[in-house]
CHARMM-style PDB file with segment names, atoms N, HN, CA, C and O in Angstrom:
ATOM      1  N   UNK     1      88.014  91.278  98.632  1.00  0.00      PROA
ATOM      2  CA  UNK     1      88.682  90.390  97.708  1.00  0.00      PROA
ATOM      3  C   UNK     1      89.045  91.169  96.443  1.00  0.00      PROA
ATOM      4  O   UNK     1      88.319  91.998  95.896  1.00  0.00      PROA
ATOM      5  N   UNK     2      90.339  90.770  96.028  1.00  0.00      PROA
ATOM      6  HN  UNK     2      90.929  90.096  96.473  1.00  0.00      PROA
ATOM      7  CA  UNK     2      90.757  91.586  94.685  1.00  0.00      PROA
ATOM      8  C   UNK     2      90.131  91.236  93.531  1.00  0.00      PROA
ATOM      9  O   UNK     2      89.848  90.057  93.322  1.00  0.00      PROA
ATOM     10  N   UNK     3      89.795  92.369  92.506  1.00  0.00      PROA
ATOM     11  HN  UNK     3      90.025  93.327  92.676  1.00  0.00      PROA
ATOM     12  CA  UNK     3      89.563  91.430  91.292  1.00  0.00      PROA
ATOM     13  C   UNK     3      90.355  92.147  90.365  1.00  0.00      PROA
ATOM     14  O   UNK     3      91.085  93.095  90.654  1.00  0.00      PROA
ATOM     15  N   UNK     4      90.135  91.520  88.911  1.00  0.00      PROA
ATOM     16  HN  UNK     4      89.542  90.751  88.676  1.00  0.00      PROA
ATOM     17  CA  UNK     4      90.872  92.631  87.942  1.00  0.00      PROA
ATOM     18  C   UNK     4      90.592  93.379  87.221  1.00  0.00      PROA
ATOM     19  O   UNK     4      89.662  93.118  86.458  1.00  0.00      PROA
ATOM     20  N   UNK     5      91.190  94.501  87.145  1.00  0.00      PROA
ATOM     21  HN  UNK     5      91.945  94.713  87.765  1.00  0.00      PROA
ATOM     22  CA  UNK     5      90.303  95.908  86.454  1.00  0.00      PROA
ATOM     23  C   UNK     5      91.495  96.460  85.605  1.00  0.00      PROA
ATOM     24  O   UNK     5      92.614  95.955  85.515  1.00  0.00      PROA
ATOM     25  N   UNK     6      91.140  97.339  85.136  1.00  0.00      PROA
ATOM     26  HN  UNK     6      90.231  97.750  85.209  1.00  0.00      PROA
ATOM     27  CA  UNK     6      91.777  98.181  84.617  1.00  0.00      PROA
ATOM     28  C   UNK     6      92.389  99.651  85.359  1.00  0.00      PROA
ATOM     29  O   UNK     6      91.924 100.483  86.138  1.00  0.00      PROA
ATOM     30  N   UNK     7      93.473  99.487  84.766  1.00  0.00      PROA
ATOM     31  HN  UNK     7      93.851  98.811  84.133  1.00  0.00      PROA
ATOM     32  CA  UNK     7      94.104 100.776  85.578  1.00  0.00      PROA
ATOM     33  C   UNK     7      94.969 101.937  84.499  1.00  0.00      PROA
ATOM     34  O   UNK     7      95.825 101.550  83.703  1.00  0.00      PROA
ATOM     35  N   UNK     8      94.614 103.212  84.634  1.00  0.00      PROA
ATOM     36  HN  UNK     8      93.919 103.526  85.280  1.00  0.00      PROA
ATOM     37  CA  UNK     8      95.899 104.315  83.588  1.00  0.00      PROA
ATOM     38  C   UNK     8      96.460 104.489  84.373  1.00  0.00      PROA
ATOM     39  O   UNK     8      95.971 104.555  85.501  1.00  0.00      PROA
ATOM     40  N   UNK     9      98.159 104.692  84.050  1.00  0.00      PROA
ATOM     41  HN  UNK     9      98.556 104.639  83.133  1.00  0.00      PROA
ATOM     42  CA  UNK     9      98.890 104.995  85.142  1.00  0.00      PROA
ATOM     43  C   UNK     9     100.036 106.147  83.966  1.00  0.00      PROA
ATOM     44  O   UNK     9     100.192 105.907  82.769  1.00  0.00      PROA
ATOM     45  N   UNK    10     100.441 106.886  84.426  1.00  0.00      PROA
ATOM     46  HN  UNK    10     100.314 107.081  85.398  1.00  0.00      PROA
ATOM     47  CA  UNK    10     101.973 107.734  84.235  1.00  0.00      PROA
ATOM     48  C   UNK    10     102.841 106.750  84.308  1.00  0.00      PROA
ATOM     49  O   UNK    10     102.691 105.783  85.055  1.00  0.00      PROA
ATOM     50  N   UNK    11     103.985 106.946  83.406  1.00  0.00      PROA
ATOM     51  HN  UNK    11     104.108 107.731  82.800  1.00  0.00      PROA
ATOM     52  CA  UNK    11     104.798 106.017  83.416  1.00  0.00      PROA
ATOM     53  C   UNK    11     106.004 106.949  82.444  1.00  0.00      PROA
ATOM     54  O   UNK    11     106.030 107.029  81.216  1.00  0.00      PROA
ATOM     55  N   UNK    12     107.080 107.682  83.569  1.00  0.00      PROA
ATOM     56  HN  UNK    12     107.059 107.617  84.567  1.00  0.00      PROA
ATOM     57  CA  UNK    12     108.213 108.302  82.656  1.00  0.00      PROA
ATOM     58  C   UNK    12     109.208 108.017  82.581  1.00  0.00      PROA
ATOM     59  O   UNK    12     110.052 108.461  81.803  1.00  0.00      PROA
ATOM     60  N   UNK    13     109.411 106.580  84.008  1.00  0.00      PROA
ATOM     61  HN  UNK    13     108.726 106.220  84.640  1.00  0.00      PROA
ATOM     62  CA  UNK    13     110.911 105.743  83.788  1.00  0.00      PROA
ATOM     63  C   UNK    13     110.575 104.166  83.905  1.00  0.00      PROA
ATOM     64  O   UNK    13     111.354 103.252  83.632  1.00  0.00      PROA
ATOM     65  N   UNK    14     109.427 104.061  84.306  1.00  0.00      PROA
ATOM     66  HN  UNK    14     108.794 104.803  84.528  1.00  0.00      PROA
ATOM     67  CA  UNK    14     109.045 102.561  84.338  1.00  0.00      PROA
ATOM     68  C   UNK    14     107.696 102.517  84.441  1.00  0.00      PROA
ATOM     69  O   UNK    14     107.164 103.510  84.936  1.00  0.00      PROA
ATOM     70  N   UNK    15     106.798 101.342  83.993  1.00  0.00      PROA
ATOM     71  HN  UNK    15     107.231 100.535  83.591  1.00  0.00      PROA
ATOM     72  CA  UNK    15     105.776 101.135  84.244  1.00  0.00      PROA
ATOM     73  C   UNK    15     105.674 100.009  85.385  1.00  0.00      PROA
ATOM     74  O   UNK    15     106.471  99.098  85.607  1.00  0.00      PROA
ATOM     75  N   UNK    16     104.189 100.393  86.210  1.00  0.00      PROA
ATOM     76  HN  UNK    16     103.541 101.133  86.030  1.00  0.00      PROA
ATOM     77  CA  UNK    16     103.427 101.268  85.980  1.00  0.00      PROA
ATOM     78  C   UNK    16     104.102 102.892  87.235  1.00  0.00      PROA
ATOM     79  O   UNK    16     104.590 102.311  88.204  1.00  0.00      PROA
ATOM     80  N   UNK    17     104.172 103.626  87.344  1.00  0.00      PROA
ATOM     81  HN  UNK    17     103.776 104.098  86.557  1.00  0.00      PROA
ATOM     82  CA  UNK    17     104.758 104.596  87.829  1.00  0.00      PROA
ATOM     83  C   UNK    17     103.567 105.397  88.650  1.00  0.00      PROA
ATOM     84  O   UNK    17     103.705 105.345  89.872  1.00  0.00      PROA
ATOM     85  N   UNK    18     102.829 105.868  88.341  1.00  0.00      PROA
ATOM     86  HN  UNK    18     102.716 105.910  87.348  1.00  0.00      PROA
ATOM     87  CA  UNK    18     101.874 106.595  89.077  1.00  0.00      PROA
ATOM     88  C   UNK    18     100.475 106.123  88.511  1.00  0.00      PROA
ATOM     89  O   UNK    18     100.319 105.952  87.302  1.00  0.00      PROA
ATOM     90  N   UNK    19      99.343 105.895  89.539  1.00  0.00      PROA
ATOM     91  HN  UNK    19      99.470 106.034  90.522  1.00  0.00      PROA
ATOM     92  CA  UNK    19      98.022 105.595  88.960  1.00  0.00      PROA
ATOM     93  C   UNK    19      97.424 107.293  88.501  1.00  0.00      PROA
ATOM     94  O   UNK    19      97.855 108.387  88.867  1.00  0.00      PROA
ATOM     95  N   UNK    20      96.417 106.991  87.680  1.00  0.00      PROA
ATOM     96  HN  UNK    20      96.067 106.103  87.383  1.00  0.00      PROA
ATOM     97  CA  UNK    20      95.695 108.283  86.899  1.00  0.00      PROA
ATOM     98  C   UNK    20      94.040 108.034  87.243  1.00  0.00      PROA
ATOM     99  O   UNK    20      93.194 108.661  87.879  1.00  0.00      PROA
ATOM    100  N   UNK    21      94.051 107.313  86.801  1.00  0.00      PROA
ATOM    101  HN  UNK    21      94.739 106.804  86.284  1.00  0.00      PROA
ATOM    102  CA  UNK    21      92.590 106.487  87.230  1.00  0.00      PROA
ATOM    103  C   UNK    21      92.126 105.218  87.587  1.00  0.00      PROA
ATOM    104  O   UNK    21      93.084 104.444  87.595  1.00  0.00      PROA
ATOM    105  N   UNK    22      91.266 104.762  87.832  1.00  0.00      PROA
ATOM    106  HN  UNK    22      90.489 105.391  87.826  1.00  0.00      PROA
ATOM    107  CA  UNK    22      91.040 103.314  88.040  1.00  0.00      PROA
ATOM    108  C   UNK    22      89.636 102.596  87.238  1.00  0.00      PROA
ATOM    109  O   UNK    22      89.032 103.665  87.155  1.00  0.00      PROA
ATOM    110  N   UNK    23      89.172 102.111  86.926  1.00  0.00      PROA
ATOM    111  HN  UNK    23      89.662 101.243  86.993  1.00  0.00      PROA
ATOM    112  CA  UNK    23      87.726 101.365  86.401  1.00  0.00      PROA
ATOM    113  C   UNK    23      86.959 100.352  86.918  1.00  0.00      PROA
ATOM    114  O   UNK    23      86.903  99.131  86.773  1.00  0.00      PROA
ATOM    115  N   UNK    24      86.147 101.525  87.825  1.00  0.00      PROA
ATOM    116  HN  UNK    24      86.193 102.517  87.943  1.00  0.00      PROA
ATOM    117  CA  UNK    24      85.181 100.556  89.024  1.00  0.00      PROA
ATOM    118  C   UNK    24      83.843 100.521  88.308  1.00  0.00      PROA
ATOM    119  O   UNK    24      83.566 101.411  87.504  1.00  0.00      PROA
ATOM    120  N   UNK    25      83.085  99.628  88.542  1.00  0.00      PROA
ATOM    121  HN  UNK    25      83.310  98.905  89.195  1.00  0.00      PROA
ATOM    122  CA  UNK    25      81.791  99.955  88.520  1.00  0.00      PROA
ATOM    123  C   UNK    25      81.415 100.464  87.306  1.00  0.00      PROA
ATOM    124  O   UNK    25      80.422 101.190  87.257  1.00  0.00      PROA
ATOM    125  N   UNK    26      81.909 100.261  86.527  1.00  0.00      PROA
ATOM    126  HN  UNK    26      82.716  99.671  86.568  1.00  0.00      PROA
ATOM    127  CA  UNK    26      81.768 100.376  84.648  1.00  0.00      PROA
ATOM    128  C   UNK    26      81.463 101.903  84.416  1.00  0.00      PROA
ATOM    129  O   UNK    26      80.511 102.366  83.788  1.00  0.00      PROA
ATOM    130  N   UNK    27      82.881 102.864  85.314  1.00  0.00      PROA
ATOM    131  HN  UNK    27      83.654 102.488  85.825  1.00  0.00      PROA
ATOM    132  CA  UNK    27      83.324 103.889  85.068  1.00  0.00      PROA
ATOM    133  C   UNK    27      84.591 104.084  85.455  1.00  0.00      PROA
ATOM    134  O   UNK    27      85.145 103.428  86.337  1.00  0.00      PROA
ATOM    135  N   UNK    28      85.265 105.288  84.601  1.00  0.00      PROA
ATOM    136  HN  UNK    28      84.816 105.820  83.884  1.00  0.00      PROA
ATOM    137  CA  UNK    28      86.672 105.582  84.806  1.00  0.00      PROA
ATOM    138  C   UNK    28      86.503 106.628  86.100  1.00  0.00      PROA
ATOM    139  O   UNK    28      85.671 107.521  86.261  1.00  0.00      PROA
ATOM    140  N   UNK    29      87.600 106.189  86.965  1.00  0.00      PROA
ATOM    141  HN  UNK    29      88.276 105.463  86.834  1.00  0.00      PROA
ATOM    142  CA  UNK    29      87.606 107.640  88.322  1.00  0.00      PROA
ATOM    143  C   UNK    29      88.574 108.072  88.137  1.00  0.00      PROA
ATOM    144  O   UNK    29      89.376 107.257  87.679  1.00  0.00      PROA
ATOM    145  N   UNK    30      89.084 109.424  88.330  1.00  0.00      PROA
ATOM    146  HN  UNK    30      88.433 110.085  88.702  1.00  0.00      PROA
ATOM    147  CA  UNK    30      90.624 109.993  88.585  1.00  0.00      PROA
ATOM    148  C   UNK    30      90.538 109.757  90.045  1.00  0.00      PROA
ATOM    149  O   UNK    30      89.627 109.991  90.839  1.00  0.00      PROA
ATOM    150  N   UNK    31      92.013 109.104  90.245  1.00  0.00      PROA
ATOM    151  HN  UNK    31      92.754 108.914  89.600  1.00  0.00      PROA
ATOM    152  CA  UNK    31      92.366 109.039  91.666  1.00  0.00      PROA
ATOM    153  C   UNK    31      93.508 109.980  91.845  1.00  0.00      PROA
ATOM    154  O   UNK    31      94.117 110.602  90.974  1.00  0.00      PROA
ATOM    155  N   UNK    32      93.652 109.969  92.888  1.00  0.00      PROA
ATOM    156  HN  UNK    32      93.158 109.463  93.596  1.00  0.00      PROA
ATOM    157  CA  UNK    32      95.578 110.810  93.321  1.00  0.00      PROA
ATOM    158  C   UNK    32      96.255 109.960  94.059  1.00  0.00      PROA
ATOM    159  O   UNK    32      95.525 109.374  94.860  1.00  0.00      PROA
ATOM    160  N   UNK    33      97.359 109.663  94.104  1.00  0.00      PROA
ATOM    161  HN  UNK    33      97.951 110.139  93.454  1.00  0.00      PROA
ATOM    162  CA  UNK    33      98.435 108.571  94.950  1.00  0.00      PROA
ATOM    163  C   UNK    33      98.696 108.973  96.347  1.00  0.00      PROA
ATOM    164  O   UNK    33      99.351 109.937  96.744  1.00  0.00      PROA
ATOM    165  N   UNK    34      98.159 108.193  96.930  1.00  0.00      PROA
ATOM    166  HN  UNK    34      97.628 107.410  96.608  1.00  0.00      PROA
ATOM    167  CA  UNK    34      98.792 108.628  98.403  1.00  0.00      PROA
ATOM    168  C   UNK    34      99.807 107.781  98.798  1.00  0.00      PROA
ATOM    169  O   UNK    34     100.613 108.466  99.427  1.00  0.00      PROA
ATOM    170  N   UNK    35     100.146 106.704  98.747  1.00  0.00      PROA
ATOM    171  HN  UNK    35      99.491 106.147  98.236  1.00  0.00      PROA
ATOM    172  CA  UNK    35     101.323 106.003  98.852  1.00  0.00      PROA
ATOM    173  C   UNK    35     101.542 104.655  98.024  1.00  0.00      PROA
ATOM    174  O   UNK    35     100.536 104.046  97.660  1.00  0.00      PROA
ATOM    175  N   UNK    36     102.570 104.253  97.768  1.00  0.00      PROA
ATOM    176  HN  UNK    36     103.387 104.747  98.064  1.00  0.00      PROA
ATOM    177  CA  UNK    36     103.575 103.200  96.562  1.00  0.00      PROA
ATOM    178  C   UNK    36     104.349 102.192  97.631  1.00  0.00      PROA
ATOM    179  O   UNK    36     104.582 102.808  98.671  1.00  0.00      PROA
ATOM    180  N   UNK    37     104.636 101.340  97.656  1.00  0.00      PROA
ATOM    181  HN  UNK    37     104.447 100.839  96.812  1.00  0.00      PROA
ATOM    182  CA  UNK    37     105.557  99.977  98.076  1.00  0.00      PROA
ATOM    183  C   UNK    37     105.486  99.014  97.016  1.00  0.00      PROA
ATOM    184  O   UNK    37     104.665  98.856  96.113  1.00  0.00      PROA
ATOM    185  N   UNK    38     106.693  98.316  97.385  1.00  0.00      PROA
ATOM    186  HN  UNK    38     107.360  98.445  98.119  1.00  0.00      PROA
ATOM    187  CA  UNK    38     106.735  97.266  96.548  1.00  0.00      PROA
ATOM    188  C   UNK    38     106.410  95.972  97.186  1.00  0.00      PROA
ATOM    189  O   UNK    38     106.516  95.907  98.411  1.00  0.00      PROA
ATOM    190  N   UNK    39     106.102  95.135  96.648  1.00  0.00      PROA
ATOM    191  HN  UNK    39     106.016  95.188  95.653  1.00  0.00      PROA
ATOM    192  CA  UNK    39     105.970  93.717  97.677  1.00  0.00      PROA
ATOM    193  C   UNK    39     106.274  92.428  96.603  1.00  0.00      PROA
ATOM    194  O   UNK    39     106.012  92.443  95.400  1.00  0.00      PROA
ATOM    195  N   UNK    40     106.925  91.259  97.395  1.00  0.00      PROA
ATOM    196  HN  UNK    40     107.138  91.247  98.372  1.00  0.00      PROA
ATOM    197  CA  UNK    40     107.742  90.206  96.281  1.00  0.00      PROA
ATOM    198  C   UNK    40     106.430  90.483  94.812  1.00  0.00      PROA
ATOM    199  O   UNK    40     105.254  90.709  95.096  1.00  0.00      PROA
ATOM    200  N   UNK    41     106.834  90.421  93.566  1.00  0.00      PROA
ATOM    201  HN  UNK    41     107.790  90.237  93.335  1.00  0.00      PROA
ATOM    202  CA  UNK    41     106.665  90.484  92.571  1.00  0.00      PROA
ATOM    203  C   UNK    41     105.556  91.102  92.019  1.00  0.00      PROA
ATOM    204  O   UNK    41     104.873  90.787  91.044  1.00  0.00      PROA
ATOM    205  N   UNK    42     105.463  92.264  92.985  1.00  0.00      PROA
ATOM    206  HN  UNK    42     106.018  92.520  93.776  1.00  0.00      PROA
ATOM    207  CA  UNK    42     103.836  93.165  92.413  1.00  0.00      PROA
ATOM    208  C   UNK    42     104.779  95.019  93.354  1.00  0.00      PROA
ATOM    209  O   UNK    42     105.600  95.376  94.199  1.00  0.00      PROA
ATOM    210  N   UNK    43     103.757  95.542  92.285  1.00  0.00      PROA
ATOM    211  HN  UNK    43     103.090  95.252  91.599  1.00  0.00      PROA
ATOM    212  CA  UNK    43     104.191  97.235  92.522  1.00  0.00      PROA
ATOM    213  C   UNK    43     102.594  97.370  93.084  1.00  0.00      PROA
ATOM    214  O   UNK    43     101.678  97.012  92.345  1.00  0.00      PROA
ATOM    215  N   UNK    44     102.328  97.895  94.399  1.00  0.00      PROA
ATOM    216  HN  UNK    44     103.073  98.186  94.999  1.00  0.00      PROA
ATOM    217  CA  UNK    44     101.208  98.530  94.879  1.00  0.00      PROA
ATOM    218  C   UNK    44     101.109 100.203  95.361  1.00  0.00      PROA
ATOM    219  O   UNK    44     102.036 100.919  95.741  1.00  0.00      PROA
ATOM    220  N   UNK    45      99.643 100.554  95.203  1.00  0.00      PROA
ATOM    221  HN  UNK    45      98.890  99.972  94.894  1.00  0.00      PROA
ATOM    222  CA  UNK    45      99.440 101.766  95.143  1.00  0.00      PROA
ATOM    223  C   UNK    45      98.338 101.733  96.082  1.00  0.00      PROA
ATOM    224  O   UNK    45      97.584 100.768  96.205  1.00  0.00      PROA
ATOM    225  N   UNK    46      98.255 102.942  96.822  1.00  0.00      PROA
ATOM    226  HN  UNK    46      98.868 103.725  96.722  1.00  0.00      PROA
ATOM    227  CA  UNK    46      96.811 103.166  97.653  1.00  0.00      PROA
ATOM    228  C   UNK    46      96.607 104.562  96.788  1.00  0.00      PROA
ATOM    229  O   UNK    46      97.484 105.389  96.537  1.00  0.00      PROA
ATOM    230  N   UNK    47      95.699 104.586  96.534  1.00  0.00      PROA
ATOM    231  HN  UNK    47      94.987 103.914  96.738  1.00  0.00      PROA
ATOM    232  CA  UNK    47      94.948 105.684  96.047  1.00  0.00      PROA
ATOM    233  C   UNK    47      93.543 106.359  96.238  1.00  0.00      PROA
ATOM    234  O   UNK    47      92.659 105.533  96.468  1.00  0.00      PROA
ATOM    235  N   UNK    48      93.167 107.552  96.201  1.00  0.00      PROA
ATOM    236  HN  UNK    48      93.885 108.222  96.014  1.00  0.00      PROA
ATOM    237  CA  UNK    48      92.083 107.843  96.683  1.00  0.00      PROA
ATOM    238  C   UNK    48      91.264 108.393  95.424  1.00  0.00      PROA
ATOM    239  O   UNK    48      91.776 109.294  94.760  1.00  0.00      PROA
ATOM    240  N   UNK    49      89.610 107.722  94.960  1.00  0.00      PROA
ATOM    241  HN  UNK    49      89.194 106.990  95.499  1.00  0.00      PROA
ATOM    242  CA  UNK    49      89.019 108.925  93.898  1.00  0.00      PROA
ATOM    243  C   UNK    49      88.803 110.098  94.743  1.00  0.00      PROA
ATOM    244  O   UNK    49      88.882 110.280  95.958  1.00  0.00      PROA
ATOM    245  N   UNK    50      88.312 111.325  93.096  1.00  0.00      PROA
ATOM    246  HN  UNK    50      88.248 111.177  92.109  1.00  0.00      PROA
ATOM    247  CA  UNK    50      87.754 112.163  93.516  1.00  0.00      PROA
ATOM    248  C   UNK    50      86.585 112.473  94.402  1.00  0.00      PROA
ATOM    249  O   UNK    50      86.476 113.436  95.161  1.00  0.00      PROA
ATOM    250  N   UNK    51      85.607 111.370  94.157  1.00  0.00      PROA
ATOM    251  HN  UNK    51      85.695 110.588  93.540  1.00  0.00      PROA
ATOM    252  CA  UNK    51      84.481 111.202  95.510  1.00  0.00      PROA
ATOM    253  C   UNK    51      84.722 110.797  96.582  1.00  0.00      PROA
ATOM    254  O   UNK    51      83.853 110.498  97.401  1.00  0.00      PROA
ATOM    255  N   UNK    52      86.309 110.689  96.828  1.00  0.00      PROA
ATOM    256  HN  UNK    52      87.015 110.932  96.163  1.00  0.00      PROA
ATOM    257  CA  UNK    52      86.375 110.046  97.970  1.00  0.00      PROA
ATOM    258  C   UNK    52      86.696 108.677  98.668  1.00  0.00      PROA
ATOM    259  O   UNK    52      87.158 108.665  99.809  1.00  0.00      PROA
ATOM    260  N   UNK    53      86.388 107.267  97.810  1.00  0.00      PROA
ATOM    261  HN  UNK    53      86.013 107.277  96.883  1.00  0.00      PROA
ATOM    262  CA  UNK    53      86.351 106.254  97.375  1.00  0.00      PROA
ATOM    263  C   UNK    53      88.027 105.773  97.481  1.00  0.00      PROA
ATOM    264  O   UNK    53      88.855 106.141  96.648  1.00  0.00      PROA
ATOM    265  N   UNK    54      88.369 104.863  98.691  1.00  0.00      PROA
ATOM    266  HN  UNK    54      87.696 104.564  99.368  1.00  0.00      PROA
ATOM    267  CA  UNK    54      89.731 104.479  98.580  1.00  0.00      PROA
ATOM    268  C   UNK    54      89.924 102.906  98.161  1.00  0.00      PROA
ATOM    269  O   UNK    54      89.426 101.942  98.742  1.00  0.00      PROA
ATOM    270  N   UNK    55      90.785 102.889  96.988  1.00  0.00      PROA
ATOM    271  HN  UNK    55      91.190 103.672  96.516  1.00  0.00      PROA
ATOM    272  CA  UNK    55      91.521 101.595  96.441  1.00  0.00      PROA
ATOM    273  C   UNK    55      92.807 100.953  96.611  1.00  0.00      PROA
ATOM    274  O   UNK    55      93.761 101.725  96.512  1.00  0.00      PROA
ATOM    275  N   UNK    56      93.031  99.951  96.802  1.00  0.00      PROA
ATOM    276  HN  UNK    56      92.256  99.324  96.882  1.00  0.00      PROA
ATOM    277  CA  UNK    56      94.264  99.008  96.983  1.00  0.00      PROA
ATOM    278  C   UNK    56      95.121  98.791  95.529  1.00  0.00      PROA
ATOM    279  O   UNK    56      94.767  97.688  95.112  1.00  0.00      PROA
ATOM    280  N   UNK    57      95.709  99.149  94.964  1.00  0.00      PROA
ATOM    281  HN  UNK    57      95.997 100.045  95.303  1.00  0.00      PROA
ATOM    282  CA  UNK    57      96.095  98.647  93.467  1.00  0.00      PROA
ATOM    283  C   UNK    57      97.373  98.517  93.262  1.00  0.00      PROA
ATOM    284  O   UNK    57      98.343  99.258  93.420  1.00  0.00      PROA
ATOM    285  N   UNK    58      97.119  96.776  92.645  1.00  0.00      PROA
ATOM    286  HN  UNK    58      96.331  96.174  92.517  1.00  0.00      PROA
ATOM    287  CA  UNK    58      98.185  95.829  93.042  1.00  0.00      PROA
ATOM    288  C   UNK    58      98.728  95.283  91.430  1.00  0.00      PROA
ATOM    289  O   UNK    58      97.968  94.534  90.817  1.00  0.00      PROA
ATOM    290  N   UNK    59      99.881  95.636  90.875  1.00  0.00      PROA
ATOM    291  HN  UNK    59     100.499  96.244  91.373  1.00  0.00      PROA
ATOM    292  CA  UNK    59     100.395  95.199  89.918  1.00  0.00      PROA
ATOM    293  C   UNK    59     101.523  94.549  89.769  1.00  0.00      PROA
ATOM    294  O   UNK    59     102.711  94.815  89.949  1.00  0.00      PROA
ATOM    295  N   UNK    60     100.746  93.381  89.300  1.00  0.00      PROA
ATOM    296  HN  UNK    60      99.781  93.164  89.154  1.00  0.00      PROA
ATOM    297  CA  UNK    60     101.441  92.016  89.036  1.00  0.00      PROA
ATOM    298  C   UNK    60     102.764  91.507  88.006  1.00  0.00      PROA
ATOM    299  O   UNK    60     102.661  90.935  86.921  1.00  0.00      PROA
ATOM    300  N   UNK    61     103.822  91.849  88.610  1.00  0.00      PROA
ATOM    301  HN  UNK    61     103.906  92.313  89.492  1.00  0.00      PROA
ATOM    302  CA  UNK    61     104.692  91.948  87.331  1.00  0.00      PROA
ATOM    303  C   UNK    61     104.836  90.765  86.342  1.00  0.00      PROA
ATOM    304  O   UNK    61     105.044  90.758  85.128  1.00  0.00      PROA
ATOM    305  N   UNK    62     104.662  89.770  87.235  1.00  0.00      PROA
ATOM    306  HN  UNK    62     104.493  89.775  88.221  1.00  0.00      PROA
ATOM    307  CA  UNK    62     104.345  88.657  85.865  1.00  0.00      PROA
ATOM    308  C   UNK    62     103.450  88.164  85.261  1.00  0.00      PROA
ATOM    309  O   UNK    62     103.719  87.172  84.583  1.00  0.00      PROA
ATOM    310  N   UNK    63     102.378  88.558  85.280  1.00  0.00      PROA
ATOM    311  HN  UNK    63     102.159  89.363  85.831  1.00  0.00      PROA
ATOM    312  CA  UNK    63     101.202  88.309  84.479  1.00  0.00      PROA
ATOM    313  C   UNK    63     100.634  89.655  83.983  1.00  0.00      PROA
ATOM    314  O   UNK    63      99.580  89.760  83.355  1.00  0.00      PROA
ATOM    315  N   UNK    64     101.415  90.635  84.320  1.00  0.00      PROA
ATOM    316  HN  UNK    64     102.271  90.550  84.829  1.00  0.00      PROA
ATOM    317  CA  UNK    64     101.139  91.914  83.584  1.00  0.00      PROA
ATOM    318  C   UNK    64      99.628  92.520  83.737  1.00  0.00      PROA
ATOM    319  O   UNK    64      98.935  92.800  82.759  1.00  0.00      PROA
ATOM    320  N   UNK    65      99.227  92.677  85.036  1.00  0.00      PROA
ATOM    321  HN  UNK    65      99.790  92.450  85.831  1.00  0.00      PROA
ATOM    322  CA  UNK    65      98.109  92.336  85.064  1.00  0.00      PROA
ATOM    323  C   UNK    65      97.474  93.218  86.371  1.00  0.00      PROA
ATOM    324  O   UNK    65      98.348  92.900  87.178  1.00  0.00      PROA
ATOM    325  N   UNK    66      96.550  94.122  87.162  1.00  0.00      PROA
ATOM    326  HN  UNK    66      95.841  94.381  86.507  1.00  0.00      PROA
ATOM    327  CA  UNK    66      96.151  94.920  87.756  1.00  0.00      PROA
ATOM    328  C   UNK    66      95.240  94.164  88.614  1.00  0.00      PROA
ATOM    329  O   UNK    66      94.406  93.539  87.960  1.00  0.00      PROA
ATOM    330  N   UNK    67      95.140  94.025  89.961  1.00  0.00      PROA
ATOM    331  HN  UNK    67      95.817  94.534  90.493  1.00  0.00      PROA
ATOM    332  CA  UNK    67      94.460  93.532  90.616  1.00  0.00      PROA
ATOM    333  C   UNK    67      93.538  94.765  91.345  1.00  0.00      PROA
ATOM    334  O   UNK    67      94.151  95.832  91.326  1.00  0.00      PROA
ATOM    335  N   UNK    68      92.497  94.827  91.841  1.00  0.00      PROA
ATOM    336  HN  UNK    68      91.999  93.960  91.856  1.00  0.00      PROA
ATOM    337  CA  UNK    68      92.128  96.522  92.482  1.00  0.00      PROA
ATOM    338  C   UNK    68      91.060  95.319  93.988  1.00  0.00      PROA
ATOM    339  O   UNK    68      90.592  94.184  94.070  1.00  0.00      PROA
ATOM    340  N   UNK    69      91.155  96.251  94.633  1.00  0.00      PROA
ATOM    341  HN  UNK    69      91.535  97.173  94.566  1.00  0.00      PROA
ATOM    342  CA  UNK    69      90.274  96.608  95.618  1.00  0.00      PROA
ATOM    343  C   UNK    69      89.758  97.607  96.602  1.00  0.00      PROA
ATOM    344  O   UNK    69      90.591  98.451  96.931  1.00  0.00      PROA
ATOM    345  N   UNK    70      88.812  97.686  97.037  1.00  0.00      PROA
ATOM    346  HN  UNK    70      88.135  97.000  96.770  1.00  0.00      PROA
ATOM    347  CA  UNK    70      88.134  99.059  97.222  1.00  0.00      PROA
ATOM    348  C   UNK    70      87.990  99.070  98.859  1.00  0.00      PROA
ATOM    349  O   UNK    70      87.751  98.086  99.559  1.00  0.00      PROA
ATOM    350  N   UNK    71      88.185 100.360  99.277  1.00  0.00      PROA
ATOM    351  HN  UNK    71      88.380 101.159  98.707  1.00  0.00      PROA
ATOM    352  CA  UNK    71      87.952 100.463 100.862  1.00  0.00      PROA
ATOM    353  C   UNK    71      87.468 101.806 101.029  1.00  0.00      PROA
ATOM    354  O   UNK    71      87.210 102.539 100.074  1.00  0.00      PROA
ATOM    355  N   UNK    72      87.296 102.265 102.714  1.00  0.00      PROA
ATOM    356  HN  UNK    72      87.507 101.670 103.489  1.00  0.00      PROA
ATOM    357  CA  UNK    72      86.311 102.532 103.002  1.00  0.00      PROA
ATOM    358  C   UNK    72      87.006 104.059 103.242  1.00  0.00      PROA
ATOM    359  OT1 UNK    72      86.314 104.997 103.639  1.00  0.00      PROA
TER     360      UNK     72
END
């Protein structure tokens, strides 16, 4: 289930553009992007941390707002 977190992302022609990190578990991770789609009214990202740790991250264009979830 998604919840909402915080996310840094790169952003040099639109936000949000590339994730940087994510805020799980009441720490910041650097992730790297492995793939981007769009879906009706949210920009999503799969991303992987540095430990390894893969996330779903789902941004909500009208509530301006980061949804995350975590996989395996």
């Amino acid at each position: 289930m998604p919840i909402e977190a915080p996310v840094r992302c790169r952003a040099e022609t639109r936000y949000p553009e590339r994730p940087t990190e994510v805020y799980w578990e009441g720490v910041w991770h650097p992730v790297s992007l492995l793939r981007s789609w769009r879906e009706p009214g949210m920009i999503c990202f799969r991303v992987r941390s540095e430990a390894g740790r893969w996330f779903l991250l789902r941004y909500d264009l009208a509530r301006d707002r980061w949804e995350v979830s975590v996989g395996d």
